[in-house]
C-alpha positions in Angstrom: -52.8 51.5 84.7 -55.0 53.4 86.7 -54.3 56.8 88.7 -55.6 54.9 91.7 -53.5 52.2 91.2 -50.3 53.9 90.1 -50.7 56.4 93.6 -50.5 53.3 95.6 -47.6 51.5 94.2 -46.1 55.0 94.4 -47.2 54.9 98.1 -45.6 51.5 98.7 -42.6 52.7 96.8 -41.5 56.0 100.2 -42.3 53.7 102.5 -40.0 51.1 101.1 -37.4 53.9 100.7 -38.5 55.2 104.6 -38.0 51.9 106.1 -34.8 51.2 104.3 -33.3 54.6 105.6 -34.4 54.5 109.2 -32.3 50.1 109.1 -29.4 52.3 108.4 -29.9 55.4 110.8 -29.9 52.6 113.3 -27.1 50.3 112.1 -25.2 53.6 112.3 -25.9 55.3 115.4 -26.2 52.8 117.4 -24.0 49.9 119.7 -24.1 47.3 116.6 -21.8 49.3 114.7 -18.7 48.1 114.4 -15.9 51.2 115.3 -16.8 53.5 118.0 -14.4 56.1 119.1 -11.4 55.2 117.3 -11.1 52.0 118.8 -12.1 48.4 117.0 -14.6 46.7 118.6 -16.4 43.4 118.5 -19.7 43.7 116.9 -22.3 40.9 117.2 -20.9 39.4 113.7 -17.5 39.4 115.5 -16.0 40.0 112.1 -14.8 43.3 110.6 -16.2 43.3 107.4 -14.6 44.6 104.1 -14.5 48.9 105.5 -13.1 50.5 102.0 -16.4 52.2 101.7 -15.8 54.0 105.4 -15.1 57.4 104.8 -11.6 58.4 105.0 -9.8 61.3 106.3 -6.7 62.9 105.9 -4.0 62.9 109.2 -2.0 65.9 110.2 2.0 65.4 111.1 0.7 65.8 115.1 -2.1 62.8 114.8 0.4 60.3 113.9 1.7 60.4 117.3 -1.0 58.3 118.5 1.2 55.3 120.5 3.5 57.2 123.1 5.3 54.6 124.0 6.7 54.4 127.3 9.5 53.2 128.6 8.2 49.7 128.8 6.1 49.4 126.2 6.7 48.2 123.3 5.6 49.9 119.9 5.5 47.8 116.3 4.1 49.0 113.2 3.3 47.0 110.2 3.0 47.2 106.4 2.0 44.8 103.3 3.3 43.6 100.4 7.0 45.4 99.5 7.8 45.3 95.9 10.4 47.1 94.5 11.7 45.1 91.2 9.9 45.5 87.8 8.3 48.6 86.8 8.8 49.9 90.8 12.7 49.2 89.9 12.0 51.4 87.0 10.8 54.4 88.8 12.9 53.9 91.5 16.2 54.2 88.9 14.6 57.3 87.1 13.3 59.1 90.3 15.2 57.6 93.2 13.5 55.7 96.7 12.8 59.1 97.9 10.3 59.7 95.5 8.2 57.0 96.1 8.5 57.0 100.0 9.4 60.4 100.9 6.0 60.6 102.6 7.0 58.7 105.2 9.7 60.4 106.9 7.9 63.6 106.2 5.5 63.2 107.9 7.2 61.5 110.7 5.3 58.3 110.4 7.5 55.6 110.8 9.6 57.3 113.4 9.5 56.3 117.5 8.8 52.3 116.9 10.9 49.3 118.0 9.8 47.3 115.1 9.0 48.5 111.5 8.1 45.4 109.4 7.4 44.5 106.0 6.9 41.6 103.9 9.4 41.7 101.6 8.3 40.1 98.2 11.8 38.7 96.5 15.1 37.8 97.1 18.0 40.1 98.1 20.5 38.6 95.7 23.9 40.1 94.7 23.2 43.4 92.8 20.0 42.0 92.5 20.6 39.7 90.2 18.1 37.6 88.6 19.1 33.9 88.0 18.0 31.5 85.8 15.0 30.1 85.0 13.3 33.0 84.6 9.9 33.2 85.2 6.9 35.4 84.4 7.0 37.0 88.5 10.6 37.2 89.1 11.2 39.5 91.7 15.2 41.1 92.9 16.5 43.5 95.1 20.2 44.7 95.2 21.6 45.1 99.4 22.2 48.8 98.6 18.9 49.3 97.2 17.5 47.2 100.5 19.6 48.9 103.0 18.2 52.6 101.8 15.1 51.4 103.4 16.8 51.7 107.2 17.1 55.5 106.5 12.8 55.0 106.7 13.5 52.6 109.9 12.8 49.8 108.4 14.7 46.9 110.8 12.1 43.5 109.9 11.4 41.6 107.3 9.2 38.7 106.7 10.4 36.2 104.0 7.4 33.8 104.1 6.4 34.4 100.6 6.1 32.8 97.3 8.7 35.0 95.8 11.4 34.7 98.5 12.7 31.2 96.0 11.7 33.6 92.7 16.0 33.2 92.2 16.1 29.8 93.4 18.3 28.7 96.3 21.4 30.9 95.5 18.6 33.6 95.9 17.5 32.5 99.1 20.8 31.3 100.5 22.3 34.8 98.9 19.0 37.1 100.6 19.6 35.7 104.4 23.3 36.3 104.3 22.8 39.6 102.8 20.3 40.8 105.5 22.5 40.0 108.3 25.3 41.7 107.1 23.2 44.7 106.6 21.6 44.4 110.4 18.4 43.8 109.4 16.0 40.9 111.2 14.2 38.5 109.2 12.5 35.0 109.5 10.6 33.2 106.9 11.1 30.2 104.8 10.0 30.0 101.3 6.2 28.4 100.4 4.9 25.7 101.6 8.0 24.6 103.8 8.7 25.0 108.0 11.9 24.4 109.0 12.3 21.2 110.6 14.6 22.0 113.5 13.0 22.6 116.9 16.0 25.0 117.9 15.3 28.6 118.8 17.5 31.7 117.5 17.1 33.8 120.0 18.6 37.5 119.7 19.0 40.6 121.5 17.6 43.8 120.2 20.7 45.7 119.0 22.4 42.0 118.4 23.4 41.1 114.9 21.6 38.2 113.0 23.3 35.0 112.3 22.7 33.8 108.7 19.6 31.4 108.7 19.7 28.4 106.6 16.8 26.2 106.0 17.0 24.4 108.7 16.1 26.7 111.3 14.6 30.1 108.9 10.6 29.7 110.1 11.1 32.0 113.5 13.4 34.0 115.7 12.5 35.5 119.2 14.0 39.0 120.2 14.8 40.0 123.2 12.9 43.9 122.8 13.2 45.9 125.9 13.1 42.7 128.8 9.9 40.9 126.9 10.8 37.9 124.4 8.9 38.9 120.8 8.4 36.1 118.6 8.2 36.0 115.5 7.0 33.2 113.5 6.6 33.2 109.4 5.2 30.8 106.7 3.4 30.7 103.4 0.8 28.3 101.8 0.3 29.8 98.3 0.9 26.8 95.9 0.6 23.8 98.6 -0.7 23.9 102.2 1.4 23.2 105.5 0.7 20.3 107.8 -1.6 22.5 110.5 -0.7 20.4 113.0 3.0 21.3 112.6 2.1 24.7 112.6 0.3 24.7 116.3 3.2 22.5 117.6 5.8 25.7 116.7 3.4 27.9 118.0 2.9 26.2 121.2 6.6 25.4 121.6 7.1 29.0 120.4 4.3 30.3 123.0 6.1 28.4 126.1 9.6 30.7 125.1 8.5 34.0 124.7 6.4 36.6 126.3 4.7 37.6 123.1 3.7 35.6 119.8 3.2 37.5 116.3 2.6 35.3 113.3 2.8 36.5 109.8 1.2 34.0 107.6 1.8 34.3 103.4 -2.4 33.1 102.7 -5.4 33.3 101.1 -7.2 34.3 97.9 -5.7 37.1 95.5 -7.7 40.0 94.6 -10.3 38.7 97.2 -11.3 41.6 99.9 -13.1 38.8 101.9 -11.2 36.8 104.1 -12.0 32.4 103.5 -13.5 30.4 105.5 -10.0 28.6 105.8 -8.2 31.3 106.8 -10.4 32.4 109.3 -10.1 28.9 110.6 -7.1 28.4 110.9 -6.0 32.1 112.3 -8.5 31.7 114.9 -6.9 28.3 115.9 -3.6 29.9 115.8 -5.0 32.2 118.7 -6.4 29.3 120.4 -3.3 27.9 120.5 -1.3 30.5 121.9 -0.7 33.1 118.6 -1.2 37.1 120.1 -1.0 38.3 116.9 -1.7 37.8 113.6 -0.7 39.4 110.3 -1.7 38.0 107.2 -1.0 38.7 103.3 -1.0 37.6 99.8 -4.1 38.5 98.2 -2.8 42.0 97.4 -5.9 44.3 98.6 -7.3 44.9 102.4 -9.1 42.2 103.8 -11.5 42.4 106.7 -10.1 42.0 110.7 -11.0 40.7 113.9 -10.6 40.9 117.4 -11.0 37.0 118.5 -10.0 35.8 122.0 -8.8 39.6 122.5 -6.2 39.1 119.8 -6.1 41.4 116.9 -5.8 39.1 113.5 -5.5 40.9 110.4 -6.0 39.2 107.4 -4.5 40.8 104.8 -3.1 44.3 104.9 -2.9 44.5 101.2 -0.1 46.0 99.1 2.5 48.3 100.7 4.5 49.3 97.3 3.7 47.1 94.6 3.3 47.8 90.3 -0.4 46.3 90.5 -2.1 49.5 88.7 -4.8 48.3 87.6 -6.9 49.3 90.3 -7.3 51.1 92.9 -7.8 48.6 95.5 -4.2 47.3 94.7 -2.9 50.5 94.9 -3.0 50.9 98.8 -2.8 48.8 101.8 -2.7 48.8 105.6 -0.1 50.1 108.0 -1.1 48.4 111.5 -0.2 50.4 114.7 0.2 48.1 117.8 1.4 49.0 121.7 1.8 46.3 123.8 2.0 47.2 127.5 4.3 45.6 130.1 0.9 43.9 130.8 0.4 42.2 127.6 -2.2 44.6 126.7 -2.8 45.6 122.9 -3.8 48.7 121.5 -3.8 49.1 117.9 -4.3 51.9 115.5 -5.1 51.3 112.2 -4.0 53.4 108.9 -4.6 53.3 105.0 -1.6 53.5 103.2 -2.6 54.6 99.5 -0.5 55.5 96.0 -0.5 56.7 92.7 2.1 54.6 90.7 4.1 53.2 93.8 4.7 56.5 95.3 2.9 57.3 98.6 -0.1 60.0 97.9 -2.0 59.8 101.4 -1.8 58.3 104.5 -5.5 58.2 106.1 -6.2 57.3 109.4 -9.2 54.9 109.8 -12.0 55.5 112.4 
């Protein structure tokens, strides 16, 4: 090759590297990107991307105050995938809860919300007892072990999850009577099922749960400070749900209740992209009357939206879970939302990541 020759391909070669730098100066400084000032905004793709590669940063005791929730408003917060059988269970009798969630209440994290939610991946069966068949994922919780979790302000749980029937129907029968008599809400019927009866439970904040059965276990509304919440759960892991019977709850949910929040048990483990499906059909849950959505399942972050003004989070990854194998299933999202007596939502959104189950940093996204 000759000098000549080699100085222009050389040549070619900065101004590749040149023009490739000053495509990301702009994509970074300027109105396309996608958060500006804390806040999420709508960029010209109207989809949030997969944002692990943002750079994260630690969040002092003080910056966790970031809702100040008045009188009126009303302040939820919530987390992924809760685990806390199998080799969690193991750490958990060796070390105690504290160990792994001590963070929490240090830091003061969980503290000032009406509504701390999880989705809680088992049954609550007595002294969390696994029944037979057993199966390769067979996931148990003991009531004592589950009622520690109030002393973090835990009061909500979503059930719409494949594991919720891991100890068959005693399990689930056994987990819905044990949550109301320890005062927790829940909703949330196991995969692939919505209850059939058209009936609303409607509760009081402060008012304690009546069992659910599976005839009415898909949804409650709460009465939380003079505004109606609803809260609507389902799954579609191993087999899909009739859509169709999904917007017909959520529209006779929608005509009930002051505001709509759907956690939905879906999409593609391990996958940090949201489908094509579930962007589908969470965007027609908006269009149908759905103000929020909350998704989970594949066990990492997924991307989020703002569609129609409504947040819809696809998956906030795992919460506490025994997936060590990497570390994108070592940490998940804790979503932040205020809702004013206007129906206006502001959300703040925070990574939640551990080192074997236990909580190692909370980081505050941008």
């Amino acid at each position: 090759m000759s000098n000549l020759r080699y100085k222009k391909i050389l040549l070619l070669g900065i101004l590749l590297i040149l023009l490739i730098t000053l495509l990301l100066i702009n994509f970074v400084f300027t109105d396309n990107n996608i958060f500006k000032n804390n806040k999420i905004i709508i960029s010209s793709q109207n989809v949030i991307d997969n944002f692990s590669d943002i750079i994260d940063r630690n969040v002092s005791d003080s910056e966790f105050d970031v809702i100040n929730p008045t009188d009126e408003s009303i302040s939820l917060l919530f987390f992924g995938d809760l685990m806390l059988d199998r080799h969690v269970g193991e750490k958990i009798d060796k070390y105690g809860l504290d160990y792994l969630l001590e963070k929490l209440n240090k830091e003061n994290f969980t503290s000032s919300y009406d509504v701390v939610l999880a989705n809680l991946e088992g049954a609550v069966a007595k002294d969390g007892a696994h029944y037979l068949p057993h199966s390769l994922y067979d996931f148990s919780f003991s009531p004592n072990l589950i009622s520690s979790l109030k002393k973090y302000n835990f009061n909500f749980f979503n059930l719409a999850n494949n594991h919720l029937s891991d100890q068959g129907q005693k399990g689930i029968e056994e987990t819905y009577q044990n949550l109301s008599d320890l005062g927790f809400y829940y909703f949330g019927c196991r995969d692939a099922f919505l209850s059939p009866s058209e009936e609303l439970l409607e509760l009081k904040m402060g008012d304690n749960q009546p069992v659910l059965s599976e005839e009415n276990c898909s949804d409650i509304v709460v009465d939380i400070k003079n505004k109606k919440i609803a809260f609507l759960g389902f799954s579609m892991v191993y087999k899909n749900i009739d859509e169709n019977r999904v917007i017909e709850r959520i529209k006779s949910l929608k005509e009930k209740s002051d505001l709509l929040i759907v956690n939905v048990h879906f999409g593609i483990e391990y996958q940090e992209l949201a489908s094509q499906n579930q962007v589908n059909l969470a965007r027609k849950m908006v269009d149908n009357g759905a103000d929020i959505i909350i998704g989970h399942h594949p066990h990492v972050i997924q991307n989020y939206e703002i569609y129609q003004q409504k947040p819809i989070f696809y998956s906030l990854g795992n919460f506490i879970f025994d997936q060590y194998f990497s570390p994108e299933t070592q940490e998940g999202l804790a979503v932040s939302l205020t809702v004013s007596k206007d129906k206006e939502i502001v959300s703040q959104v925070y990574k939640i990541k551990t080192k074997g189950s236990r909580i190692d940093e909370i980081l505050k996204m941008p």
